[in-house]
C-alpha positions in Angstrom: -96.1 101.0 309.6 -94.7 103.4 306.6 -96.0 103.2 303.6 -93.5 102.3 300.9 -92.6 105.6 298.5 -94.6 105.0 295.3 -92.6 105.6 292.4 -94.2 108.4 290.1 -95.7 106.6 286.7 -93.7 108.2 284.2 -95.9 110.0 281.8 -97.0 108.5 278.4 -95.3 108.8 275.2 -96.8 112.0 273.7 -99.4 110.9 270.9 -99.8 112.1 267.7 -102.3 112.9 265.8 -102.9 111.8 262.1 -102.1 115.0 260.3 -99.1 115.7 262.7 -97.9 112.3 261.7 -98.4 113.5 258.1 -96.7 116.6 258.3 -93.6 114.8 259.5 -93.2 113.4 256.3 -93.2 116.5 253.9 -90.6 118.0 252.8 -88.2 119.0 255.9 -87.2 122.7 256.0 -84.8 122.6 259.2 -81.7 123.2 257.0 -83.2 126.6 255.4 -84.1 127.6 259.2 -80.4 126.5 260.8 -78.3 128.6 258.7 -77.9 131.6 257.0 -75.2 130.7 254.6 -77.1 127.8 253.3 -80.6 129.9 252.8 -78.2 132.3 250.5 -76.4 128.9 248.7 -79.9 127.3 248.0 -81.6 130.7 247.4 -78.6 131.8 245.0 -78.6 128.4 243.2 -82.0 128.0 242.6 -82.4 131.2 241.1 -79.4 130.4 238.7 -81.3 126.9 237.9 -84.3 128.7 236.8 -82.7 130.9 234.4 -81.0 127.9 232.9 -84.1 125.6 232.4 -85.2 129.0 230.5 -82.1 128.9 228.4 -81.9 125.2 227.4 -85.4 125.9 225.9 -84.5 128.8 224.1 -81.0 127.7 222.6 -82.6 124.5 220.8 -85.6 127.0 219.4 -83.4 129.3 217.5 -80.9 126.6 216.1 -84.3 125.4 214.8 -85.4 128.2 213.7 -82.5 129.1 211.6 -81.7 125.9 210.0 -85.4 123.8 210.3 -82.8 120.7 211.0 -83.6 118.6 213.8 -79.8 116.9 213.1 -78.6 120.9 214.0 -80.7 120.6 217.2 -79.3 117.2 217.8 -75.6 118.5 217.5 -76.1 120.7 220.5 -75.7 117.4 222.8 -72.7 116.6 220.9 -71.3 120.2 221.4 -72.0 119.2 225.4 -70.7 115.7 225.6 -66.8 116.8 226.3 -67.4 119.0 229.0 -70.0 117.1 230.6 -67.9 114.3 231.0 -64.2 116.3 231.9 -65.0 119.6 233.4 -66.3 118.3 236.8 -63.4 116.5 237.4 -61.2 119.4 236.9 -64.2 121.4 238.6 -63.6 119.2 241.5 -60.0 119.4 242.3 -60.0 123.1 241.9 -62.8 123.2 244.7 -60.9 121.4 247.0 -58.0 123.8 246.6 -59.3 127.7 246.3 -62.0 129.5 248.5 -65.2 128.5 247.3 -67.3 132.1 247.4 -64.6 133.3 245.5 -64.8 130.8 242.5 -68.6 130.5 242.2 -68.6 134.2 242.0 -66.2 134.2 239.0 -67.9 131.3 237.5 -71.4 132.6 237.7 -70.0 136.2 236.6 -68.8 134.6 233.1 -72.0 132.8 232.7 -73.2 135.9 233.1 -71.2 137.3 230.3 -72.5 134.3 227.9 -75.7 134.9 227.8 -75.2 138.8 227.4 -73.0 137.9 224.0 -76.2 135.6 223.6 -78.5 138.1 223.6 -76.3 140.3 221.5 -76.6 137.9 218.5 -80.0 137.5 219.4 -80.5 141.2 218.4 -78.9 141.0 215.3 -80.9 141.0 212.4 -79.6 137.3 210.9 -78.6 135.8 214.4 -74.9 133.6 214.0 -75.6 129.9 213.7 -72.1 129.0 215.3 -72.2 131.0 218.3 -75.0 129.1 219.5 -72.7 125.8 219.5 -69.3 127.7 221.4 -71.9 129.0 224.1 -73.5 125.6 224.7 -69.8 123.8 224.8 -68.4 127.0 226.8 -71.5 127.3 229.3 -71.8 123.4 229.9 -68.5 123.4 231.0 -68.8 126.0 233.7 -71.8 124.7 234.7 -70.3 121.2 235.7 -66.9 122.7 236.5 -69.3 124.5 239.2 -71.5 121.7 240.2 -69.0 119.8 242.7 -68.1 123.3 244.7 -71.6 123.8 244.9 -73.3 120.8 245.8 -70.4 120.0 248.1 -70.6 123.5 250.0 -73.5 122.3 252.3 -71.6 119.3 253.9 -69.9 123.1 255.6 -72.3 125.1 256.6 -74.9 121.9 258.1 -74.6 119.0 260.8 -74.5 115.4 258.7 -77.7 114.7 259.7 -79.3 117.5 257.6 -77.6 116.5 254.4 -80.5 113.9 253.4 -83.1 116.9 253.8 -80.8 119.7 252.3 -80.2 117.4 249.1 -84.2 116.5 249.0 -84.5 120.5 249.1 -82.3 121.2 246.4 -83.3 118.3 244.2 -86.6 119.2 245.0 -86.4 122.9 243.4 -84.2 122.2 240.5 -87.4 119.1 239.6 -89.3 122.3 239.9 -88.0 124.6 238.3 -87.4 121.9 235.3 -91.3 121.4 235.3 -92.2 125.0 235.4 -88.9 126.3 233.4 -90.2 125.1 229.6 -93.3 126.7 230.3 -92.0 129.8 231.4 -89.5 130.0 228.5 -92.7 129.0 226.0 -94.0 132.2 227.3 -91.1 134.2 227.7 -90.0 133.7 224.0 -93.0 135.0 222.7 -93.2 137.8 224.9 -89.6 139.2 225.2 -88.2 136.9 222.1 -84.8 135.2 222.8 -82.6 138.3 223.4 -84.8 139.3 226.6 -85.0 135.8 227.4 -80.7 135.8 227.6 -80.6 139.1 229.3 -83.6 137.2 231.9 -80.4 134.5 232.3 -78.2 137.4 232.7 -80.3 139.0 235.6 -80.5 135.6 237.4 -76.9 135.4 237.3 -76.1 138.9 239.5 -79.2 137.8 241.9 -76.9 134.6 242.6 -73.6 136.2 242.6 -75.5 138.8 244.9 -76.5 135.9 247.4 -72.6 133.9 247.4 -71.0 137.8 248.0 -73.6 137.9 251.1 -72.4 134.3 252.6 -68.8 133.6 255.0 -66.2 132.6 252.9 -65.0 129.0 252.7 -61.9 128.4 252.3 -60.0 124.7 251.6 -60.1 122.3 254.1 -56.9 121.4 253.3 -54.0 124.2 252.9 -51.9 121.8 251.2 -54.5 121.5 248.0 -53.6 122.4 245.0 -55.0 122.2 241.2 -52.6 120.0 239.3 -52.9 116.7 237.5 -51.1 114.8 240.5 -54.1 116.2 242.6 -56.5 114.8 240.2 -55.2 111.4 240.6 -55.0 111.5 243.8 -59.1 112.0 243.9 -58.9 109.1 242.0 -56.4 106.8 244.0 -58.8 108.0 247.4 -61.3 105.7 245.9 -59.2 102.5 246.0 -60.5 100.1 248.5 -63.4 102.8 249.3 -66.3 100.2 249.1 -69.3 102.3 250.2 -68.2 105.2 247.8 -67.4 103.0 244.8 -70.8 101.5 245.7 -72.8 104.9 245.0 -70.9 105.3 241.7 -71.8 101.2 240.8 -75.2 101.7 242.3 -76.1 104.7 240.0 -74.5 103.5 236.5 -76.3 100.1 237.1 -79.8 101.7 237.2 -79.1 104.3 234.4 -77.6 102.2 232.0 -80.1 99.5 232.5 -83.2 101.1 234.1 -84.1 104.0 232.0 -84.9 103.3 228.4 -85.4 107.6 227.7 -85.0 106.7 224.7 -87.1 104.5 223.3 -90.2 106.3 224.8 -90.9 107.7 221.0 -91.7 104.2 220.7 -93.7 103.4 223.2 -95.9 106.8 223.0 -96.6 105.3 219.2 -97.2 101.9 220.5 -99.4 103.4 223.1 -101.5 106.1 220.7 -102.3 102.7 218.5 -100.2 104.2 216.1 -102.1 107.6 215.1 -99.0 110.1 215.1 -101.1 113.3 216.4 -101.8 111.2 219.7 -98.2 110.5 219.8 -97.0 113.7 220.6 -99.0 114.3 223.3 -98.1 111.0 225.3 -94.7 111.3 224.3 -95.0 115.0 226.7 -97.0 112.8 229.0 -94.0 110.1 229.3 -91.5 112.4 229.4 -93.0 114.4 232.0 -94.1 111.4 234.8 -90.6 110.4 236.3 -89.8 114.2 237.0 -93.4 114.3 238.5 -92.9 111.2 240.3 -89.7 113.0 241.6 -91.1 115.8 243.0 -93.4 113.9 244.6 -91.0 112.4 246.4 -88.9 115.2 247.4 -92.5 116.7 249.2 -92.6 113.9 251.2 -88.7 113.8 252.0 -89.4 115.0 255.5 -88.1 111.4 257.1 -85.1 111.3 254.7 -83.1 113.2 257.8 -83.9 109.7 260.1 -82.7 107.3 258.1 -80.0 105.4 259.1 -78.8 103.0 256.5 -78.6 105.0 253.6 -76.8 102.5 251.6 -79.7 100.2 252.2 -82.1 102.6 250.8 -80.0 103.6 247.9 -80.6 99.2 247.0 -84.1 99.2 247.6 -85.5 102.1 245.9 -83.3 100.9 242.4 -84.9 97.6 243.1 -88.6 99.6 243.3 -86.9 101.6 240.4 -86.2 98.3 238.2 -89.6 96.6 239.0 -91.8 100.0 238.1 -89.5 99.9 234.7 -90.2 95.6 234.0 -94.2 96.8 234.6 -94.1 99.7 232.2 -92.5 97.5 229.2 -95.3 95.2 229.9 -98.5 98.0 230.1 -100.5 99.1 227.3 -102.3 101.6 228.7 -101.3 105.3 229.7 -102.2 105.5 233.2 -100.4 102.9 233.9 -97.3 103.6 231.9 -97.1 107.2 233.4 -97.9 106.1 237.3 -94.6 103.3 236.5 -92.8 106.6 235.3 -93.6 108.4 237.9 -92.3 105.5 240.5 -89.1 104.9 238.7 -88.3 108.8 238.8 -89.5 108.8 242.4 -86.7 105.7 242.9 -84.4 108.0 241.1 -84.7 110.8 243.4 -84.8 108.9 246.4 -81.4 107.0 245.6 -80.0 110.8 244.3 -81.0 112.0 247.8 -79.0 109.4 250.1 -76.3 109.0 247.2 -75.1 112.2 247.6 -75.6 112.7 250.9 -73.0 109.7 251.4 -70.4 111.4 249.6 -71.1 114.6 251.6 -71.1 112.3 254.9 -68.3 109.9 254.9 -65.7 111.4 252.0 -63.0 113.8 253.8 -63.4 117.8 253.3 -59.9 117.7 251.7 -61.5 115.3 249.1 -64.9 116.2 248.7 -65.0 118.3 245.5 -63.0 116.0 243.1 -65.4 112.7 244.6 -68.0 114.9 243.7 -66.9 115.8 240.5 -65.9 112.1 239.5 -69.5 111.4 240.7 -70.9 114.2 238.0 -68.8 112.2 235.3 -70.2 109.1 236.5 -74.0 110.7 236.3 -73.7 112.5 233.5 -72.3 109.4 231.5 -74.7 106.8 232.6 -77.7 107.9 230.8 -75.8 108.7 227.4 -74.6 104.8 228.4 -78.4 103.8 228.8 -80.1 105.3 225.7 -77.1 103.3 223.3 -78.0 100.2 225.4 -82.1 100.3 225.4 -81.8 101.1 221.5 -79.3 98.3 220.5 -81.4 95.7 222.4 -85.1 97.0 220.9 -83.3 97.2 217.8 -82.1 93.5 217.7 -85.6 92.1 219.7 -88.3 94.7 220.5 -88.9 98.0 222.6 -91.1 95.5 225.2 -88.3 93.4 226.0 -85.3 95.9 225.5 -87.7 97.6 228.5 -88.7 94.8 230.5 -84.8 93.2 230.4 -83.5 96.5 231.6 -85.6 96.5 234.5 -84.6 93.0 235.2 -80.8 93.1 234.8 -81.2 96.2 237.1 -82.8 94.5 240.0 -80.0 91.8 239.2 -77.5 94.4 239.4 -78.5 95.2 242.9 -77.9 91.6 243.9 -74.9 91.4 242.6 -74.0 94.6 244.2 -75.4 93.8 247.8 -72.4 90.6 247.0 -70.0 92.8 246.3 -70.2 95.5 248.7 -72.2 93.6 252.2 -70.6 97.0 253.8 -72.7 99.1 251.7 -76.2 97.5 252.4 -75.0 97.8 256.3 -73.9 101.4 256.1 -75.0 103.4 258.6 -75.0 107.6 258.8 -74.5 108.0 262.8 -70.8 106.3 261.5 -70.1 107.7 257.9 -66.9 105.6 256.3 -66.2 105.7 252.8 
């Protein structure tokens, strides 16, 4: 009699070992290996990043050191607030309707320009007080009127389901570079003084315009583009009935206005140092500097960003982690614990940053991408300003504590009521991006 034909056992799932498991969750590097127009775009732009974080160190040091006001120094933020808010949104439209190499060129070449007039006062033997106020207005405003062309641009050159680890690899650089930048510019003023520390801007400038002159050009999606007023509203009118877009916006402002009392850590870091003002200043660094640690942190171990489905989902849960870090650090009186709650509310941060934008890149036409991007900058750039009036009138009329500790609440509320809102959103899914 035949034997029957045994069917071959098919082999076993390949097992990994514990630091190959490990490795799968740092930071995810496929995007920088895939293409060579996004290794010049992140190279270009990170160099570009570095030189400001010098800058915005050395602007605020020689408006204090010609007046000795901290009100001068204050000022500068006002000089910001306008552009900040209004030049991505024209930023965005004109994105959408020119070739991008082309504009990021001309941008970064009058940058460039800035900080070389910069250093030219800088020289001078009684350096001009008001210059100092145009360049911070002027420079702010081509810095976010650039923003939505470049952080768009990789949604071009990458498959969707590199976006998660190309934001984490961005994100993760410019938290970087904004650790490392103060210190460098400490050093760098005392070495070089502000003039070479303007002309260091300057020569970080022509190593990025080098990098976008070496990449493809990109031109609109979308012949038909144009920058006008109508084609501003019509970025606008897209987001009508766009749930899972309006969502990231809602998302975002919730936790900022809510979540992230900046400014009552003066506060706390007195509450904390029992009151003796030398202690203060050095756990109010402390404070300031655990939610960008916590941030980084979590942009090393982004590697599993790429597999997650339902980014919606994780945008929730990491503001509700983000809320409940922020209820814990109202309530600590201790250090340690204050900065490791930091550090997990800026790790939430940067988690939700990383899936937020990738949505936009994902599931918001190419025709439309810059101005959602720039109406997103306006959203993000307005939300903290939002937060820090918020967190002061409530510790003003009860206490710091509870201003905190309500924040953190109302944000994990806010998530509820969002999950209501938008059931879409928590359901969303990146194999199928809809706005």
């Amino acid at each position: 009699m035949d034997q029957l034909p045994v069917t071959p056992r098919p082999d076993p799932p390949p097992r990994f070992g514990v630091l190959q498991r490990a490795r799968g969750h740092l930071m995810d590097l496929t995007p920088l290996k895939v293409s060579r127009d996004f290794r010049l775009l992140f190279f270009g732009h990170s160099v570009s990043n570095f030189g400001d974080e010098i800058v915005a160190v050395a602007i605020p040091y020689q408006v204090f050191k010609i007046t000795g006001s901290t009100l001068a120094v204050g000022l500068l933020g006002l000089a910001a607030l306008i552009p900040v808010f209004v030049f991505p949104i024209i930023g965005g439209t004109v994105a959408d309707a020119v070739e991008r190499r082309r504009l990021v060129t001309v941008t970064h070449a009058l940058l460039a320009a800035l900080s070389g007039l910069m250093a030219i006062n800088a020289l001078i033997r009684h350096p001009l007080l008001w210059p100092m106020y145009v360049f911070t207005f002027v420079a702010a405003g081509l810095y976010t009127f650039n923003r939505p062309a470049l952080d768009t641009w990789p949604a071009r050159l990458l498959d969707k389901e590199l976006l998660p680890s190309s934001n984490a690899l961005d994100a993760g650089f410019g938290t970087f570079a904004g650790l490392l930048g103060p210190v460098a510019a400490g050093f760098l003023l005392v070495v070089i003084r502000p003039a070479g520390v303007y002309l260091f801007d300057v020569a970080t400038f022509l190593v990025a315009i080098g990098a976008f002159r070496l990449m493809h050009p990109s031109p609109p999606a979308d012949e038909e583009n144009e920058v006008s007023w109508a084609a501003v509203k019509d970025g606008f009118r897209f987001l009508k009935g766009k749930r899972n877009v309006q969502s990231v916006f809602l998302a975002d402002l919730n936790a900022m206005i809510f979540g992230f009392p900046m400014a009552l850590l003066p506060a706390v870091a007195l509450h904390l140092a029992g009151g003796v003002e030398p202690a203060q200043v050095h756990y109010l660094g402390f404070l300031y500097a655990a939610p960008a640690a916590g941030a980084f942190i979590a942009t090393l171990l982004s590697g599993r960003a790429k597999d997650v489905r339902r980014q919606g989902r994780a945008i929730m849960l990491s503001i509700v982690v983000w809320g409940a870090a922020i209820v814990v650090f109202g309530l600590s009186h201790v250090l340690w614990l204050s900065l490791l709650m930091l550090a997990i509310a800026g790790a939430g941060d940067m988690v939700s940053g990383i899936f937020r934008i990738s949505i936009i890149q994902a599931a918001v036409e190419d025709r439309y991408r810059g101005r959602l991007e720039g109406i997103g900058m306006a959203v993000w750039a307005t939300g903290p300003s939002l937060g820090d009036v918020e967190s002061g009138v409530v510790a003003t009329l009860t206490t710091p504590a509870i201003s905190i500790v309500s924040g953190g609440l109302v944000t994990i509320v806010g998530i509820g009521v969002l999950r209501w809102f938008a059931p879409g959103f928590w359901r969303y899914d990146a194999r199928h991006p809809t706005p």
